[in-house]
VEXMARMAR-258927 format. One record per atom (N, C-alpha, C): x, y, z. Coordinates in steps of 0.1 Angstrom, whole numbers, plus 5000, padded with zeros to 4 digits. Layout:
N
XYZ ...
END
This chain:
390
440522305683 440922275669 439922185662 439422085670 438521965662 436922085660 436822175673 435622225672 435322345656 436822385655 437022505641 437222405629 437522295630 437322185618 436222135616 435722095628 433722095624 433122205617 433222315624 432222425619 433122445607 434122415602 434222485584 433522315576 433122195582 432822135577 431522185573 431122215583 429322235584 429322365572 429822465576 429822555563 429622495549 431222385547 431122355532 429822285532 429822165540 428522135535 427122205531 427222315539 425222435535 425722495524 427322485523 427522585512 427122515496 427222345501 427622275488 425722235491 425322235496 423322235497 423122335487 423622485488 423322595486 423122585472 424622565469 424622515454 423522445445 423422335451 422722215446 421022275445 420822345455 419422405458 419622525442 420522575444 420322695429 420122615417 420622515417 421022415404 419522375399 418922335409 417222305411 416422405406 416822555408 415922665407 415922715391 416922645379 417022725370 415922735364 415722855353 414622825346 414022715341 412722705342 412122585335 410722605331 410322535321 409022505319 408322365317 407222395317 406622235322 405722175308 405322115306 404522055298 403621965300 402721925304 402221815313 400721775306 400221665312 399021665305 398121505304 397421475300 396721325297 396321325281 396621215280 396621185264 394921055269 393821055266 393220935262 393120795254 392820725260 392820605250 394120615243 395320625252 397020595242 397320465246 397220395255 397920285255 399020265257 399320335265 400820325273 402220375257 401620435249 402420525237 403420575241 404420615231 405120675235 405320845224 404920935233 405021035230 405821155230 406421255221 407621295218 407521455224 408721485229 408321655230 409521785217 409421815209 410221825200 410622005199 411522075198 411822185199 411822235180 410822315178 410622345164 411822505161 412922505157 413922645161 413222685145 414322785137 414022845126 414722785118 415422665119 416022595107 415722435110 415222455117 415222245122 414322235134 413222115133 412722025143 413921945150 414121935163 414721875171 414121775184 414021665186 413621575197 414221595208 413921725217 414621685231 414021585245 413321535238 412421425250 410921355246 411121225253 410121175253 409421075263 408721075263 407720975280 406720865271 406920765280 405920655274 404820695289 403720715278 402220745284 402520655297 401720665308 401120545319 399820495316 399020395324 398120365317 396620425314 397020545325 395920665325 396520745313 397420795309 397720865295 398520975300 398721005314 399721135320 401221125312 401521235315 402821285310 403221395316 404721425318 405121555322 406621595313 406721675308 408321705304 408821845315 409521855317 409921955325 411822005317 411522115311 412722145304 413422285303 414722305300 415322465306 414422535297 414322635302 413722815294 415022805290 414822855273 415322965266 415323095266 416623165265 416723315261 415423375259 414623275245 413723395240 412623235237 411523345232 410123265231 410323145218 409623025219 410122935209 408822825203 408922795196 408122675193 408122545196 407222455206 407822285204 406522235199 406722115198 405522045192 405521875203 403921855206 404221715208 404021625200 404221505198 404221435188 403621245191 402521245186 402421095192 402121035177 402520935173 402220865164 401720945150 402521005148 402721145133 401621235135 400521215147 399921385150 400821475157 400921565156 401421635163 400621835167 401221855182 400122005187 401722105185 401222175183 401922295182 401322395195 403222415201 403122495214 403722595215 404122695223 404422815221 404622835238 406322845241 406722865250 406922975251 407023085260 407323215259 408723235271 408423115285 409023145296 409323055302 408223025317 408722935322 407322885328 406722935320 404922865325 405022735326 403722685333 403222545325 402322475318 402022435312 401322435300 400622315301 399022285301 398322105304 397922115290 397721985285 397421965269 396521835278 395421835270 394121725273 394121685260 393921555255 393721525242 393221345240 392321305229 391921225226 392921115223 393621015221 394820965213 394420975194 393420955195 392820885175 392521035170 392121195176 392121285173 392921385180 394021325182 394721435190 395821545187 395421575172 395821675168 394721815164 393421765169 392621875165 392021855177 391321755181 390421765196 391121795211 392321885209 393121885220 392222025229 392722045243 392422135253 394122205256 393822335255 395322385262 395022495269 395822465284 395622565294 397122615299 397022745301 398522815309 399422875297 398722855284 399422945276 398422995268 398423155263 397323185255 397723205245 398623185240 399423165227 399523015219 399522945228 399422815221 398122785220 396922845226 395122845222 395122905211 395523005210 395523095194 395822995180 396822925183 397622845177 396422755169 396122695181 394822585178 394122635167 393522765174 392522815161 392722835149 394622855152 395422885135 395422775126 395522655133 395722515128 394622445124 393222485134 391722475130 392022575113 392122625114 391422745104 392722685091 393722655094 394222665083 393922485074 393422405084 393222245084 391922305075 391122375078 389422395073 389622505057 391022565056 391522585040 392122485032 392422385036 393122305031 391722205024 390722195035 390222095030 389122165021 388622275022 387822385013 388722345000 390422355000 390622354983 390522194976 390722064987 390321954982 388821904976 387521964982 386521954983 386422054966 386722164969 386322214951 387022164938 387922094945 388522034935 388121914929 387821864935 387221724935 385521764931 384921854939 383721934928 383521994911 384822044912 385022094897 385321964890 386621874889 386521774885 385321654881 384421674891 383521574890 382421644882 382321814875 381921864869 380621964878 380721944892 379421994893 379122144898 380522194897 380622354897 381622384888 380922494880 381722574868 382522594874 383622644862 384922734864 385122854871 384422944868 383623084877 383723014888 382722944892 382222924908 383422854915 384322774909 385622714912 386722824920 386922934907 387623014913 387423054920 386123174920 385523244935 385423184941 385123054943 385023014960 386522934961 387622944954 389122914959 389023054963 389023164957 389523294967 389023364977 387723284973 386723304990 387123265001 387923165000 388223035009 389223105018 390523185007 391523215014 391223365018 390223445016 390023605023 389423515031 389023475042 387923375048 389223365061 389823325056 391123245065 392323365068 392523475059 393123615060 392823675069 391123665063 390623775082 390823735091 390423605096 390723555104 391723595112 392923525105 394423535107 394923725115 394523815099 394523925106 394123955117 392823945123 391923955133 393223935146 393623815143 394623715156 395723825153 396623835146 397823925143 397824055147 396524115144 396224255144 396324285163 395224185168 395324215182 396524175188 397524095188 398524135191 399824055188 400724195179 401324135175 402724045181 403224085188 403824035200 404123875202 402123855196 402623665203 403323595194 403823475197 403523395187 403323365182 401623355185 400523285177 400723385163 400823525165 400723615153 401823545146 403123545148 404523465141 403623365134 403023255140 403023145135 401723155124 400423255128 399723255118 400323325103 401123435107 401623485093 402323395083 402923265088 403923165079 403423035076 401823045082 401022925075 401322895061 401222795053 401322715042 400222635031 399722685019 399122565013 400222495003 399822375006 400922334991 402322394988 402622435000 404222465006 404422634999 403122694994 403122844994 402622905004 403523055008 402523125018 401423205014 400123115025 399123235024 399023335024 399823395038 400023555033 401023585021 400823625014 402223675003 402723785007 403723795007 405123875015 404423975002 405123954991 405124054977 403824114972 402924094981 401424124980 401124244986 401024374981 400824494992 399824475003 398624404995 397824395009 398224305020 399724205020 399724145030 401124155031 401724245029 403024305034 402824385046 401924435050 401424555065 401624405071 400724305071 401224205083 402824185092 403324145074 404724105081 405524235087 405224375080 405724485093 405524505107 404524515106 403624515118 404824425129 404524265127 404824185135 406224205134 406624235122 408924245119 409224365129 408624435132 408424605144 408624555155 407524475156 407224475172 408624315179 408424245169 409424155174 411024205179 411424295162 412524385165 412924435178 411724505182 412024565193 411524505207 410724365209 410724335220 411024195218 411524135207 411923985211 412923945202 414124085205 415224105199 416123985199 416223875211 416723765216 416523655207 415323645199 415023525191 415623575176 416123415174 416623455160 415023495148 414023425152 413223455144 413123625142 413123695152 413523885148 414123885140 414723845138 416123885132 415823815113 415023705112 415023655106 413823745098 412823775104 411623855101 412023935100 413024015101 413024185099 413924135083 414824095084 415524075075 414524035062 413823955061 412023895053 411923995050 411824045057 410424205053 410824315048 412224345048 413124415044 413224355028 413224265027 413924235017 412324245004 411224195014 410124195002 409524344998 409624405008 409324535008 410224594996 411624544996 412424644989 412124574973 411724474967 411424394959 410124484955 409624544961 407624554961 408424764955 408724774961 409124894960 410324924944 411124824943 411724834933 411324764918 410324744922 409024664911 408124784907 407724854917 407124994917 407825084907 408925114911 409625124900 410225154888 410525024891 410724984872 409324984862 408024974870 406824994863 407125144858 407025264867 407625334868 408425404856 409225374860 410225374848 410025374833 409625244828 409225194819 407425234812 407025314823 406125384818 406425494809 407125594821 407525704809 408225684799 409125624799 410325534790 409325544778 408525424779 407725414766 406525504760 406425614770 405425724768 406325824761 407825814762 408625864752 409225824742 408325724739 409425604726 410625554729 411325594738 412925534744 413225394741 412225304747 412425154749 411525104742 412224994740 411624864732 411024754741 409624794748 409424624750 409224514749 409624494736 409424324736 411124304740 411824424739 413324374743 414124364760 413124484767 413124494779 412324354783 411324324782 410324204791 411024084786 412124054776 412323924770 412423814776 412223704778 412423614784 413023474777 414023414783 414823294777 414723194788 413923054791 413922984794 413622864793 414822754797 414122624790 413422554794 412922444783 411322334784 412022204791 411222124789 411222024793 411621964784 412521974772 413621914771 415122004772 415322114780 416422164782 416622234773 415922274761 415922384752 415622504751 416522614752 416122744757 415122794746 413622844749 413022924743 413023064746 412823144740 412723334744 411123384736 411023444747 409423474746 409523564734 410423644729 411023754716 410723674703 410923544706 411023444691 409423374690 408723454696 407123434693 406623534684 407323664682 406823794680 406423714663 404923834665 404723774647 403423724651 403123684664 402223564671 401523654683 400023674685 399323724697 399523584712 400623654723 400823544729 400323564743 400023454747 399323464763 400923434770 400723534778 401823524787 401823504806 401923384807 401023314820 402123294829 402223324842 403123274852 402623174863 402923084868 402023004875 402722914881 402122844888 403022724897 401722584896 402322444887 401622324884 401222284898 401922304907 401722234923 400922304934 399722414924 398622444936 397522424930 396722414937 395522364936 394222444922 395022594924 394222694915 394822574898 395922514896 396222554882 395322424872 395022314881 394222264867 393522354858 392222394869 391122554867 391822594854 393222664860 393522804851 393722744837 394322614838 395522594822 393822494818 393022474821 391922454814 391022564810 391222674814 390722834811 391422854796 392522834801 393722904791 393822784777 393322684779 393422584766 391922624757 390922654766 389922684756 389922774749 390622934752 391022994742 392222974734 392922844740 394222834730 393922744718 392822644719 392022554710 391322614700 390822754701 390222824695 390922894684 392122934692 392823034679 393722964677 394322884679 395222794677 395922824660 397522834659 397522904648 397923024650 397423104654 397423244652 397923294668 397823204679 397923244693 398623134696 399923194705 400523104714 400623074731 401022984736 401022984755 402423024757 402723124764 404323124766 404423074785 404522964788 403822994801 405222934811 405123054823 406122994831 406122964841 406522874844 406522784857 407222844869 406822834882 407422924892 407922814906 407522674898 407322564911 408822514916 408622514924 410422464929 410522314930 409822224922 409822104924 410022114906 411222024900 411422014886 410821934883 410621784892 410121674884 408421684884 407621704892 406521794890 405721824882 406821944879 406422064869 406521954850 407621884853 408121824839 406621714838 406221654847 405321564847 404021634845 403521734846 402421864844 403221914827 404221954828 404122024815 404121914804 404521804804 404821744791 403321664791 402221744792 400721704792 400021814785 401021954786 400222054778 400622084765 399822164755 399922124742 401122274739 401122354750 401822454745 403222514751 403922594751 405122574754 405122604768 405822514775 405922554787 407422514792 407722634799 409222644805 409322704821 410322704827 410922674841 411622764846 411422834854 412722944861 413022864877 414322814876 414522754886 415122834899 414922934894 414923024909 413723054917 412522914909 411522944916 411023094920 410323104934 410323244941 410723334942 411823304938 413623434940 413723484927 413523424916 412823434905 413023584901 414023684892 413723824894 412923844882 412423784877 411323824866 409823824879 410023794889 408623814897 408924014900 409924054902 410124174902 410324284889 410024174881 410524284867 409024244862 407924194862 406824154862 405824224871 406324234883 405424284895 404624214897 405024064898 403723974903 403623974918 402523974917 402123974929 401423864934 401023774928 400223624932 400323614920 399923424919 399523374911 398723264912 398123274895 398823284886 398723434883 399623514867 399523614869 399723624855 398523674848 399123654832 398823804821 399723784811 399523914803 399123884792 398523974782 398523964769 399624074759 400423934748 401224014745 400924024728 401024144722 400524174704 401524094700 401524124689 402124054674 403524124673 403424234679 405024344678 405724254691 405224214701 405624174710 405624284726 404424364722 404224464735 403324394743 403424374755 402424334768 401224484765 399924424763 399024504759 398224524771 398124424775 397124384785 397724304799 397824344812 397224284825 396124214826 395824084830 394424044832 394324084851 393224134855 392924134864 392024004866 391723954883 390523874883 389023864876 388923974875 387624024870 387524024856 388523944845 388523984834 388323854824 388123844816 387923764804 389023724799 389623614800 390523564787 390323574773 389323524773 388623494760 388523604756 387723714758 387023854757 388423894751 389323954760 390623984759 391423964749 391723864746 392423784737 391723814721 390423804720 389523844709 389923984704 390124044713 390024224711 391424234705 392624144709 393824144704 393924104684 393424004685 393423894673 392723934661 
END
């Protein structure tokens, strides 16, 4: 009896080892690494999801600068970031790798080393490249301002800057779309717009591409789910803009429509007063769409004042704002001499689909009857333009 009471002891106990040994084996991944010259800091490891940064851990350095996080795998591939004193590395967990980050403490958001993931190296070079457009549009800006490159040479080398940083990007995306790194280059940011523009035909193939392949192999992450839905939605915008161009072509190749009554637009200023682009007719008007909060618009609305100084009288600004920041835009517009008003749907904005913009800024020239005469392409003259109207 004592001997059948031992051996079911010994059982429970390998059984309850057994346990404890599985409990040990779940998924995990590692994070590990030396920080230089920290000083015993304390350093964050932070989970980046598709609606929120989250802090799931943190280690105060030793006085060599080591660290390790060791934390469960997720379902599906994800973003974390570490974070030491407001730098922060962008990482890209896929599994259950482990991941060494080597880094300086005073540069350790750009002079870092990363080994065991080839997705978060990609990364690097996304955050190199997109850190080296950021500072390309502060440097011309501060060049133009100080006068020592024209207007011309201002612009072209802002749009040099960003095909520069496109290829790039494509290059990384094109080879494969699968990683992260591709995810995270397509949703890069200046001035809280995306570089790739979704509503841009030439940078709509990206987000398919990547909304395809995620769909079908990293069905688990809500970001699939999130991207196909994106892409669907700009595509169907890009397509139903097609359109109504469309449309409104033959329409008015048959006399049918009125455009100054189809394009009309009613939006208020900066003091809350609705203007309508219809109650200009009578007047040759520049019709400008733009956002005060990027870097291109000193340039433009200094383009657009020298021919508005000129004809003044006889030519109006109808210009509209696309910025999703109100106080901003009100602090920018109550500086210009011409009317300027706000669509507070920002981006979502359905005059971006009844317009077909596609970037901006994006501006038209409209007659005296009140017909949009003219598209300006990049390649075109305001001035020139505007003359041929007047």
């Amino acid at each position: 009896m004592k001997t059948s009471l031992l051996s079911k002891l010994t059982v429970l106990a390998i059984g309850l080892l057994t346990l404890l040994s599985c409990g040990d084996r779940k998924p995990h991944f590692i994070i590990e690494g030396t920080i230089s010259d920290a000083d015993t800091t304390m350093l964050y490891l932070e989970r980046r999801s598709l609606t929120e940064t989250t802090i799931i851990d943190s280690a105060k350095l030793d006085k060599e600068g080591n660290f390790k996080f060791k934390e469960p795998s997720l379902e599906y591939a994800e973003f974390y970031l570490l974070r030491l004193n407001g730098q922060t590395i962008n990482l890209a967990v896929d599994s259950i790798e482990t991941i060494t980050v080597k880094a300086p403490a005073k540069t350790f958001a750009l002079d870092y080393s990363v080994e065991g993931s080839d997705a978060s190296s990609k990364i690097k070079d996304v955050v190199i490249a997109q850190n080296k457009l950021t500072q390309s549009f502060s440097d011309l800006k501060k060049k133009y301002d100080n006068k020592d490159i024209s207007q011309e040479e201002y612009i072209n080398a802002f749009r040099s800057a960003i095909d520069e940083y496109k290829t790039q990007a494509k290059n990384l995306i094109f080879s494969d779309y699968n990683s992260l790194a591709s995810y995270f280059a397509l949703f890069q940011k200046v001035d809280g717009y995306l570089i790739f523009d979704p509503f841009d035909k030439k940078d709509i193939g990206a987000f398919q591409s990547v909304a395809t392949v995620w769909d079908q192999y990293k069905s688990k992450s809500p970001r699939a789910a999130h991207l196909k839905t994106f892409t669907l939605s700009a595509l169907s915008e890009i397509r139903q803009a097609a359109s109504d161009q469309e449309t409104i072509k033959k329409l008015t190749e048959s006399g049918v429509v009125d455009n100054s009554t189809f394009y009309n637009i009613s939006l208020p200023d900066i003091k809350n007063q609705d203007i309508s682009l219809s109650s200009l007719k009578g007047k040759v008007v520049i019709l400008d769409f733009t956002a005060y909060q990027t870097d291109f618009s000193p340039a433009h609305n200094i383009l657009i004042n020298n021919v508005y100084s000129k004809h003044k009288g006889n030519l109006e600004v109808y210009q509209v704002s696309l910025d999703s920041d109100p106080h901003l835009w009100q602090n920018s517009a109550v500086n210009l001499p011409w009317i300027c008003v706000r669509d507070s749907k920002s981006l979502n904005s359905e005059l971006i689909t009844k317009f077909n913009i596609q970037g901006l800024p994006t501006t038209f020239i409209v007659n005296k009857n009140g017909d949009i005469v003219k598209r300006l392409s990049p390649n075109d003259n305001l001035t020139a333009e505007v003359q041929k109207i007047m």
